[in-house]
MITORSE-419600 format. One record per atom (N, C-alpha, C, O, CB): atom name; residue in three letters; x, y, z; residue number from 1. Coordinates in nm, 2 decimals, decimal comma. Glycine has a CB too. Layout:
N
[pt CA ala [X Y Z] NUM]
...
This chain:
88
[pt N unk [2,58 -5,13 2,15] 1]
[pt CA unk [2,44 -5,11 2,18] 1]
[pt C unk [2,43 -4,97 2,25] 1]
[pt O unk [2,49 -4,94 2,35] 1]
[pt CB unk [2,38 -5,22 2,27] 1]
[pt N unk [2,36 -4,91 2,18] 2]
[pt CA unk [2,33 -4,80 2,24] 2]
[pt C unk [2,17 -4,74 2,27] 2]
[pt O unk [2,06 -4,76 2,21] 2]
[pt CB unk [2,40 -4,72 2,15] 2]
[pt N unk [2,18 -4,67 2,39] 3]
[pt CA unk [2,06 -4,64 2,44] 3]
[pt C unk [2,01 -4,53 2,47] 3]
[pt O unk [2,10 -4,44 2,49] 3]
[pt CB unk [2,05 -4,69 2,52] 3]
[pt N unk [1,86 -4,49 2,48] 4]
[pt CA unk [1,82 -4,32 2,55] 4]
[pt C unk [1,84 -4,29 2,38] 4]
[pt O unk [1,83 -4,39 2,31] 4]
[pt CB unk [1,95 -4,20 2,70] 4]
[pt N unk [1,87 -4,15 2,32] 5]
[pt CA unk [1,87 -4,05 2,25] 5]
[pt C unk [2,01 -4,06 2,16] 5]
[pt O unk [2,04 -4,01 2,06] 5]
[pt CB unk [1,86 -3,92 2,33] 5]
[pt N unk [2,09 -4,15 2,23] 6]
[pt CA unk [2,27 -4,16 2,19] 6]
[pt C unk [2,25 -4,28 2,00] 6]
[pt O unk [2,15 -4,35 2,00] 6]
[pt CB unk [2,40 -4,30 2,39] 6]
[pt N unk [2,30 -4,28 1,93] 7]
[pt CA unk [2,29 -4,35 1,86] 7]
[pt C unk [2,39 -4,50 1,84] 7]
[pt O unk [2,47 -4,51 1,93] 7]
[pt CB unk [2,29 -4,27 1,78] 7]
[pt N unk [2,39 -4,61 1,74] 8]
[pt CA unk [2,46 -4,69 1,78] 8]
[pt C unk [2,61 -4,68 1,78] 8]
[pt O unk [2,65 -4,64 1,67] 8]
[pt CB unk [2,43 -4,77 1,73] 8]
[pt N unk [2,70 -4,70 1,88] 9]
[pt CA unk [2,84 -4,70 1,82] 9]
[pt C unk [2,90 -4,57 1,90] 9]
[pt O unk [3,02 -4,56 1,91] 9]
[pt CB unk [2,85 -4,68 1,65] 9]
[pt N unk [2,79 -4,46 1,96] 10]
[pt CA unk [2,84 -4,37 2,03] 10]
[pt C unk [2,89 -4,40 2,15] 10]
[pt O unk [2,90 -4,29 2,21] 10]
[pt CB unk [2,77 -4,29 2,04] 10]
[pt N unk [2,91 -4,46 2,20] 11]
[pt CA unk [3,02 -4,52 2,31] 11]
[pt C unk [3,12 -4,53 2,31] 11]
[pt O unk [3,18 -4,51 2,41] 11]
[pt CB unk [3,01 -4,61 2,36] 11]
[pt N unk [3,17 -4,57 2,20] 12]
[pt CA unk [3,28 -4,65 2,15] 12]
[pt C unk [3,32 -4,53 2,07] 12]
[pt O unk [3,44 -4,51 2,05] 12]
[pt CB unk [3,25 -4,80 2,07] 12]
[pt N unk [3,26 -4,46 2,03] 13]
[pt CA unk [3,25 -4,31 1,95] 13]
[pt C unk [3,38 -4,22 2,09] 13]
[pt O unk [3,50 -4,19 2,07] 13]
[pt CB unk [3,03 -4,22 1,95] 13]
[pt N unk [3,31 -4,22 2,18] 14]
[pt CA unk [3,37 -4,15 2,31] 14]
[pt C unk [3,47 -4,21 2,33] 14]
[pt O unk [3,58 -4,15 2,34] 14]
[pt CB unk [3,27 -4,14 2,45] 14]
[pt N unk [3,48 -4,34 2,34] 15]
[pt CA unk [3,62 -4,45 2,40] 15]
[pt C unk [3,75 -4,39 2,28] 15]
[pt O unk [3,87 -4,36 2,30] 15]
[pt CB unk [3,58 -4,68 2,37] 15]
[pt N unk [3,69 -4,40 2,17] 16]
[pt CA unk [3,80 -4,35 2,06] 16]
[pt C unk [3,84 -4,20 2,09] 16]
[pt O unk [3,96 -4,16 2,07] 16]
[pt CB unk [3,72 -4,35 1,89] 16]
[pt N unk [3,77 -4,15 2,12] 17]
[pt CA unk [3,78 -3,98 2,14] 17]
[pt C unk [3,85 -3,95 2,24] 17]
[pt O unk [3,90 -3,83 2,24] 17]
[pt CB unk [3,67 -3,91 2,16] 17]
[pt N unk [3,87 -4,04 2,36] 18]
[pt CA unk [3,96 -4,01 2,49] 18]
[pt C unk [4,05 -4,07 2,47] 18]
[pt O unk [4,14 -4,01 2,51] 18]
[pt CB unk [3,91 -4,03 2,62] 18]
[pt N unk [4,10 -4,21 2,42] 19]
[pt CA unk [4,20 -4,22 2,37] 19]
[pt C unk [4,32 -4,19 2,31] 19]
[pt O unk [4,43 -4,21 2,34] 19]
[pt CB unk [4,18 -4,25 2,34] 19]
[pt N unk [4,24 -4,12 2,19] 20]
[pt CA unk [4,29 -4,02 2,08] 20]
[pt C unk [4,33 -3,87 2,18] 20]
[pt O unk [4,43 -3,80 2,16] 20]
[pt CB unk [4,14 -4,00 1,94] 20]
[pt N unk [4,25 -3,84 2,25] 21]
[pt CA unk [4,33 -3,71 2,31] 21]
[pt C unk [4,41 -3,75 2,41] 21]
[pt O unk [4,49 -3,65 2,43] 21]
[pt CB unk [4,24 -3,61 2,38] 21]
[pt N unk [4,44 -3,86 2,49] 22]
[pt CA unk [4,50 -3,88 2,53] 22]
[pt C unk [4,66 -3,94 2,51] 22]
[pt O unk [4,75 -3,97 2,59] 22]
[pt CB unk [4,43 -3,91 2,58] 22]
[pt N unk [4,67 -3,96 2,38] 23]
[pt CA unk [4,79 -3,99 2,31] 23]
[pt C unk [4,84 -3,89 2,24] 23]
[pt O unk [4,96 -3,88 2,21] 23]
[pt CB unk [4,76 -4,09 2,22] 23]
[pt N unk [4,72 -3,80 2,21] 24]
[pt CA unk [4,80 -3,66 2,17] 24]
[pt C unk [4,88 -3,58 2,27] 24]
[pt O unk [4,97 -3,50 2,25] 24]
[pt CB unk [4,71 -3,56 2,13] 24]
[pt N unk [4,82 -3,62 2,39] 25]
[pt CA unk [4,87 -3,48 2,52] 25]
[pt C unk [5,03 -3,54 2,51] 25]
[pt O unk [5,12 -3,47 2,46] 25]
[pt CB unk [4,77 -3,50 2,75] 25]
[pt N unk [5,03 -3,70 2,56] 26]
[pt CA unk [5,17 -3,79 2,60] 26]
[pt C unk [5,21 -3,74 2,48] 26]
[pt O unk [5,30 -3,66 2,51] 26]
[pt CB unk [5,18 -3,97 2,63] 26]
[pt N unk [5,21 -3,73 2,35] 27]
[pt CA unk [5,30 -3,70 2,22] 27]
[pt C unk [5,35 -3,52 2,26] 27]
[pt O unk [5,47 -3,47 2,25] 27]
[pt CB unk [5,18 -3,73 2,04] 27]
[pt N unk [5,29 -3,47 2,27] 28]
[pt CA unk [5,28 -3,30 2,30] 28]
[pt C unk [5,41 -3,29 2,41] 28]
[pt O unk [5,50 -3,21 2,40] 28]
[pt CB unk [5,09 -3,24 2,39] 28]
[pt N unk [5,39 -3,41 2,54] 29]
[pt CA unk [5,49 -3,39 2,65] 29]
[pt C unk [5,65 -3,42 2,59] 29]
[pt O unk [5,75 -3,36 2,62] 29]
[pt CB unk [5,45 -3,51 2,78] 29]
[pt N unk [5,62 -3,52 2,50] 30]
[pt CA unk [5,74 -3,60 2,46] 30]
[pt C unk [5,86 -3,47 2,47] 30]
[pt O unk [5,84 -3,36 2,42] 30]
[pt CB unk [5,72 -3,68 2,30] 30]
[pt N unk [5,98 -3,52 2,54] 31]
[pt CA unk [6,07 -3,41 2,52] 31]
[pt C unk [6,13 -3,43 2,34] 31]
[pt O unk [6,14 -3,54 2,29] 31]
[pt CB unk [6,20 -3,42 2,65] 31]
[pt N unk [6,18 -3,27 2,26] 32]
[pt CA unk [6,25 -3,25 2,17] 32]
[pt C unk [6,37 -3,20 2,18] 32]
[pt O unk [6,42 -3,15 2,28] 32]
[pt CB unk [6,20 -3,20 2,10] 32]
[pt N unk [6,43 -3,22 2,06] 33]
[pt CA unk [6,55 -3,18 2,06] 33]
[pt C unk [6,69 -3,24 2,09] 33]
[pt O unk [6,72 -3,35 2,04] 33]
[pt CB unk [6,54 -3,10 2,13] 33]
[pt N unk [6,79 -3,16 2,16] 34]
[pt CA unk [6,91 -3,26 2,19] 34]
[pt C unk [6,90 -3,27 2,39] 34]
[pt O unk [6,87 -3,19 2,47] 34]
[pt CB unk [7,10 -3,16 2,11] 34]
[pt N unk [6,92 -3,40 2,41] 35]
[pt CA unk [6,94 -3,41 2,54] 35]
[pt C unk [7,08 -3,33 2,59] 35]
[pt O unk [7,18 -3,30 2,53] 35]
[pt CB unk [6,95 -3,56 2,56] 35]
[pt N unk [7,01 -3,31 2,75] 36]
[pt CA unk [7,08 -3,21 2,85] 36]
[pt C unk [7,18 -3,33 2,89] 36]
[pt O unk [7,15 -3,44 2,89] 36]
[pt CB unk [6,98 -3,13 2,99] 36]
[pt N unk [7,29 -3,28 2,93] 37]
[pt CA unk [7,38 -3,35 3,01] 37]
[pt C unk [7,40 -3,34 3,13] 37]
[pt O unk [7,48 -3,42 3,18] 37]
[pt CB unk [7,46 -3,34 2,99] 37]
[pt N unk [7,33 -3,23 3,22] 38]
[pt CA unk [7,25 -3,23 3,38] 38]
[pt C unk [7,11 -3,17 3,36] 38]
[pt O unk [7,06 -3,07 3,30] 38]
[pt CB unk [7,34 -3,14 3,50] 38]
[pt N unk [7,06 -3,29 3,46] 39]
[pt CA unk [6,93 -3,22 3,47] 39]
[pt C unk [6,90 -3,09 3,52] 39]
[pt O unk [6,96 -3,03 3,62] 39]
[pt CB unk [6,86 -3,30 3,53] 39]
[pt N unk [6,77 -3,02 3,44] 40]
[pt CA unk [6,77 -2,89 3,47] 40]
[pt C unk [6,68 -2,87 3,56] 40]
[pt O unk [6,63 -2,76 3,57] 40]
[pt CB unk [6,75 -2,81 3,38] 40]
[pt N unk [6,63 -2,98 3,64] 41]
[pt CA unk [6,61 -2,87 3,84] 41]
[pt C unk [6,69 -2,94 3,91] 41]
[pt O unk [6,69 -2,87 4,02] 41]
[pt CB unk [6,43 -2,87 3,95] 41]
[pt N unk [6,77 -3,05 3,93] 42]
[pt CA unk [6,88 -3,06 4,02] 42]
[pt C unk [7,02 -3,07 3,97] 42]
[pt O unk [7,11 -3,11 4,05] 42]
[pt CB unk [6,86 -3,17 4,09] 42]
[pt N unk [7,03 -3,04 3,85] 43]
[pt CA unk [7,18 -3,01 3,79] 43]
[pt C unk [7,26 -3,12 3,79] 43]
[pt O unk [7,36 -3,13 3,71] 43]
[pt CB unk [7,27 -2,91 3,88] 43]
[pt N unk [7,21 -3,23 3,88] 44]
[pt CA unk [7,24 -3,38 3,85] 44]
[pt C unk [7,26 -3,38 3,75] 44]
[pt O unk [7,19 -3,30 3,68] 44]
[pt CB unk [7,16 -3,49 3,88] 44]
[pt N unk [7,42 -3,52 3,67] 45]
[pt CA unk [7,47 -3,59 3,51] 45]
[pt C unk [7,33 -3,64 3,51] 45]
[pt O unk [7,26 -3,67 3,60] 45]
[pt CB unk [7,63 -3,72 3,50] 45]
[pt N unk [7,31 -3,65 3,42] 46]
[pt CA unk [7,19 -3,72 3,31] 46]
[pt C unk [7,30 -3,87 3,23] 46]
[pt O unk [7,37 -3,86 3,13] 46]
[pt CB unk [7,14 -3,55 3,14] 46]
[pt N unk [7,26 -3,99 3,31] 47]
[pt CA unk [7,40 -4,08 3,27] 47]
[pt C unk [7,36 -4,12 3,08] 47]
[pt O unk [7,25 -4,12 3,02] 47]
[pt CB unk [7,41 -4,26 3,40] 47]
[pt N unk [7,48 -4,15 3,03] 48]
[pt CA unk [7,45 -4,18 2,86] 48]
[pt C unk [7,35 -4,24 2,81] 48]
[pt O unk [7,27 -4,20 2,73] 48]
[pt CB unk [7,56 -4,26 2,79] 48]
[pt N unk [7,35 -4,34 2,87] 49]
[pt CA unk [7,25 -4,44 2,84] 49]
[pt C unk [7,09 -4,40 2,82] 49]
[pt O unk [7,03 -4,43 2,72] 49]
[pt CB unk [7,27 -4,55 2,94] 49]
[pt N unk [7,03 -4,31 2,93] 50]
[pt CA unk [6,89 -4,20 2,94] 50]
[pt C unk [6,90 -4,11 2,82] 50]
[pt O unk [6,81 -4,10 2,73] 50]
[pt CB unk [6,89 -4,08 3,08] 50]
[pt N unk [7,01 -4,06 2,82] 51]
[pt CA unk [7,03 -3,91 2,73] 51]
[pt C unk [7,01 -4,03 2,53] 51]
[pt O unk [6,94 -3,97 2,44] 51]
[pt CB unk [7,29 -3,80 2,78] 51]
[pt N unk [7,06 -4,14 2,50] 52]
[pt CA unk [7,07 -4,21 2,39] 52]
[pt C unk [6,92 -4,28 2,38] 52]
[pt O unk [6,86 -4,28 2,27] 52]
[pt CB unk [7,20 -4,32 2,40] 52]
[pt N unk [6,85 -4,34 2,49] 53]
[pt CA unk [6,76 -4,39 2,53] 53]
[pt C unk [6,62 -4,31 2,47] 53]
[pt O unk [6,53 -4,37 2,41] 53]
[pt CB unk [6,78 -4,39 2,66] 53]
[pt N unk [6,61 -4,15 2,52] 54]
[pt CA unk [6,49 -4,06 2,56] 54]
[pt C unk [6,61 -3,92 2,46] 54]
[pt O unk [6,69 -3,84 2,50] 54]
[pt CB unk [6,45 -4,03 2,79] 54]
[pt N unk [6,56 -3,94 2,35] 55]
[pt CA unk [6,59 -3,82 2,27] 55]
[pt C unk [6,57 -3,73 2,32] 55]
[pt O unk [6,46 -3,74 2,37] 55]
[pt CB unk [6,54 -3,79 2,18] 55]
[pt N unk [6,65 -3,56 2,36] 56]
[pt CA unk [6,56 -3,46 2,39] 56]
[pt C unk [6,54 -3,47 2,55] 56]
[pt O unk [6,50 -3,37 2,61] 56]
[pt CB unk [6,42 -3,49 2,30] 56]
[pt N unk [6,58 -3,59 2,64] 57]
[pt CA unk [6,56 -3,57 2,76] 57]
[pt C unk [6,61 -3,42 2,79] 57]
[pt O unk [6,69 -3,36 2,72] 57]
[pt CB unk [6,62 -3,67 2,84] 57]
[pt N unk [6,55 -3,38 2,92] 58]
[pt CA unk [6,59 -3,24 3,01] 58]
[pt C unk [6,59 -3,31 3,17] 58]
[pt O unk [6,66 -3,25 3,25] 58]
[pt CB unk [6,45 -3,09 2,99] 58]
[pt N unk [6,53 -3,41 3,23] 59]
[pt CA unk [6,55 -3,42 3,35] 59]
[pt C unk [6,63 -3,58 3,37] 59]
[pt O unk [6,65 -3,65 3,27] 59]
[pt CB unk [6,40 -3,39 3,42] 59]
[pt N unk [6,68 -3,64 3,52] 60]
[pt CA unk [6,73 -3,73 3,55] 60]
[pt C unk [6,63 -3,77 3,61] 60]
[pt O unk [6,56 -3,70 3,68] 60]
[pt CB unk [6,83 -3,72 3,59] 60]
[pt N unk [6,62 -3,90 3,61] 61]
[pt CA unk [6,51 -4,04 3,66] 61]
[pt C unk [6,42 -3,98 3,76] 61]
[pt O unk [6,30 -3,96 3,74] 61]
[pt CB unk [6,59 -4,18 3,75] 61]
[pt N unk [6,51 -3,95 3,86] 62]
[pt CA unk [6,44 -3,91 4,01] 62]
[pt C unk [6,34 -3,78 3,95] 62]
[pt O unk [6,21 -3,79 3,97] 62]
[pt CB unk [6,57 -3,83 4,16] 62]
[pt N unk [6,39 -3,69 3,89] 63]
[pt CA unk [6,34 -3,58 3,90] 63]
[pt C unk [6,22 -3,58 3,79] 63]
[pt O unk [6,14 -3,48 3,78] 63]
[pt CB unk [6,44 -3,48 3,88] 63]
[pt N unk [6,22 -3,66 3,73] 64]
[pt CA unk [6,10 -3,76 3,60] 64]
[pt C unk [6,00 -3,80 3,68] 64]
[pt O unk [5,90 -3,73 3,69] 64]
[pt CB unk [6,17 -3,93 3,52] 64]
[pt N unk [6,03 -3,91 3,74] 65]
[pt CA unk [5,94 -3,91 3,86] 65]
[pt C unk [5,85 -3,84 3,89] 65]
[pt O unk [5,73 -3,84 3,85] 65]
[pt CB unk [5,98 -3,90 3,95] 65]
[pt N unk [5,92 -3,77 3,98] 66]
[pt CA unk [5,82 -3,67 4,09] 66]
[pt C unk [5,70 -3,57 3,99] 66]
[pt O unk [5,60 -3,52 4,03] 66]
[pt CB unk [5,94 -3,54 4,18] 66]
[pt N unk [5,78 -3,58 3,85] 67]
[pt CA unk [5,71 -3,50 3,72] 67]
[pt C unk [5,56 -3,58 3,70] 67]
[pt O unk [5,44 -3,54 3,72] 67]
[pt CB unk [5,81 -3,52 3,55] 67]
[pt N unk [5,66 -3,73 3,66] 68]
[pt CA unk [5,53 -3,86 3,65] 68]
[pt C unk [5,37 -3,84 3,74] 68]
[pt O unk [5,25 -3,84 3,70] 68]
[pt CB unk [5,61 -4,02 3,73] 68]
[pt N unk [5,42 -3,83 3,87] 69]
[pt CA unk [5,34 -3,87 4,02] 69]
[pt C unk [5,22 -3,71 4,00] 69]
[pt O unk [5,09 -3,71 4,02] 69]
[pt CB unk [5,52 -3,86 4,23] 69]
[pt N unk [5,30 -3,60 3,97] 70]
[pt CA unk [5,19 -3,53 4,00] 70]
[pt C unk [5,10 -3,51 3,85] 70]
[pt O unk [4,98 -3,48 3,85] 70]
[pt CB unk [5,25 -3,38 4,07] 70]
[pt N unk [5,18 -3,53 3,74] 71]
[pt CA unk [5,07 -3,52 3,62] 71]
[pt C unk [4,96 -3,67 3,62] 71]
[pt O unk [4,86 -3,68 3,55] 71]
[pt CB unk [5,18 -3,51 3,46] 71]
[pt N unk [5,01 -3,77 3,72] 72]
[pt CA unk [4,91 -3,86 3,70] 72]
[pt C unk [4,82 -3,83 3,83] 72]
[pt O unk [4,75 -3,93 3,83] 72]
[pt CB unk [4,95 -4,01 3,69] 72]
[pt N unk [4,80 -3,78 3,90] 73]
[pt CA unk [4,70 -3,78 3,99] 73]
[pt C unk [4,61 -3,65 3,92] 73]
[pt O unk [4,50 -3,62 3,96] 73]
[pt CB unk [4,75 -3,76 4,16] 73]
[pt N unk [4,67 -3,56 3,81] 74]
[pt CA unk [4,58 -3,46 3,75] 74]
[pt C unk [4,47 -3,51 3,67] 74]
[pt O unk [4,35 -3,47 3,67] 74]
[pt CB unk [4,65 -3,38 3,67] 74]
[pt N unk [4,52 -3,60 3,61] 75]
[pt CA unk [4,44 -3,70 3,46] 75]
[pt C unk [4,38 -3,84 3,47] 75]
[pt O unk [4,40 -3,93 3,39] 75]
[pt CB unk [4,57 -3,74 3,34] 75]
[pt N unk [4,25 -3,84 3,61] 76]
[pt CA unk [4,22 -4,00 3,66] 76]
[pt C unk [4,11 -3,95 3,62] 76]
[pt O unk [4,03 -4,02 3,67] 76]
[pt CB unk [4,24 -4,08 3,82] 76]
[pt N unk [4,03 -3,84 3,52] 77]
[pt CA unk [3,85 -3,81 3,52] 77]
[pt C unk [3,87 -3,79 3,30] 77]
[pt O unk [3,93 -3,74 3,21] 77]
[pt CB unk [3,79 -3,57 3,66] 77]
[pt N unk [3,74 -3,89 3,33] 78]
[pt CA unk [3,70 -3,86 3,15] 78]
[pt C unk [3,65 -3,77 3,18] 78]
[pt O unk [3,58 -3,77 3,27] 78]
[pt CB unk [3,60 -3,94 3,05] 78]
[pt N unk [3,68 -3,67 3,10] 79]
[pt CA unk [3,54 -3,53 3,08] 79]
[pt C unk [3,45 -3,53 2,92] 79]
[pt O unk [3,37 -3,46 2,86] 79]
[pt CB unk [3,65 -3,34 3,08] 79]
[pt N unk [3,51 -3,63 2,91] 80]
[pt CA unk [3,41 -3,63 2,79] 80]
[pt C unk [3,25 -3,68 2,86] 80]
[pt O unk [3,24 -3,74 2,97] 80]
[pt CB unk [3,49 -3,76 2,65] 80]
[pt N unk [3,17 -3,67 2,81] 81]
[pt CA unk [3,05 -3,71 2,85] 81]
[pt C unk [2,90 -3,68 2,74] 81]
[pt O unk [2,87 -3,58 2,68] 81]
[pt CB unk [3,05 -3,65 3,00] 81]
[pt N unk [2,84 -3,81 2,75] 82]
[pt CA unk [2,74 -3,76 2,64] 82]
[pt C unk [2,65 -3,71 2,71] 82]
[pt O unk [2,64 -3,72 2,83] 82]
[pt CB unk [2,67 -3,86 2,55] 82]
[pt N unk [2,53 -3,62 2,58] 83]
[pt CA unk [2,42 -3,58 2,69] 83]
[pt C unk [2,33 -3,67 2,74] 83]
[pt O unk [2,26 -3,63 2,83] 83]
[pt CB unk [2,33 -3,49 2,64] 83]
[pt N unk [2,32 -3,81 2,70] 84]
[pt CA unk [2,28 -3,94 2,75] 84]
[pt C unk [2,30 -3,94 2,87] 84]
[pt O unk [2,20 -3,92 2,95] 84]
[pt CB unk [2,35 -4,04 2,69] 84]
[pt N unk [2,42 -3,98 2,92] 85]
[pt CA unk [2,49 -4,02 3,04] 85]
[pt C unk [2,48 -3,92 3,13] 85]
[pt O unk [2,53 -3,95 3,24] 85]
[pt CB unk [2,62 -4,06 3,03] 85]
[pt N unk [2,40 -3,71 3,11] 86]
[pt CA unk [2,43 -3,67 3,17] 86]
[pt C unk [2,27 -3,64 3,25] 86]
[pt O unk [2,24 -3,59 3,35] 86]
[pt CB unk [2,52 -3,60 3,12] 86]
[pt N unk [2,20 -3,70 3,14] 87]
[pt CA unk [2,04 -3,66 3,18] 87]
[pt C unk [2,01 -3,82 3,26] 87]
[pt O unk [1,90 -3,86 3,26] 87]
[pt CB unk [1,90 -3,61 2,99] 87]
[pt N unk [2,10 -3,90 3,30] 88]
[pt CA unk [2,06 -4,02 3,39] 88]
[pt C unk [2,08 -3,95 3,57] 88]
[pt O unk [2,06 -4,02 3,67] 88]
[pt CB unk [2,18 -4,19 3,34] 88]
């Protein structure tokens, strides 16, 4: 149901659309290539099992992490927005 000026389905229009960019960014991060055998900001072994696990790894667990913690406090806002929702 859609309401104001927006047509039907445009909600769900937007839900698909942040979805969809949001699966592109995580595909974009994905590491390539051949995995490191120490990680490259603390030089820490990268143990077999990660490196066989995560194709293409470059960092060790800990240092994944701390990667994790600050790219998710960047990415908590939709910026998508209709002109619906912006003229309320």
């Amino acid at each position: 149901m859609a309401g104001g000026w927006s047509r039907d389905g445009a909600v769900q229009d937007q839900i698909d659309a942040s979805v969809e960019d949001a699966v592109s960014a995580v595909r974009g991060r994905l590491p390539k290539g051949e995995s490191l055998k120490y990680c490259e900001e603390c030089e820490e072994a990268i143990p077999e099992a990660r490196r066989e696990a995560i194709p293409g790894v470059r960092l060790c667990v800990q240092c994944q992490e701390e990667v994790d913690k600050e790219n998710k406090a960047a990415g908590l806002f939709n910026r998508r927005g209709s002109k619906d929702s912006q003229l309320r």
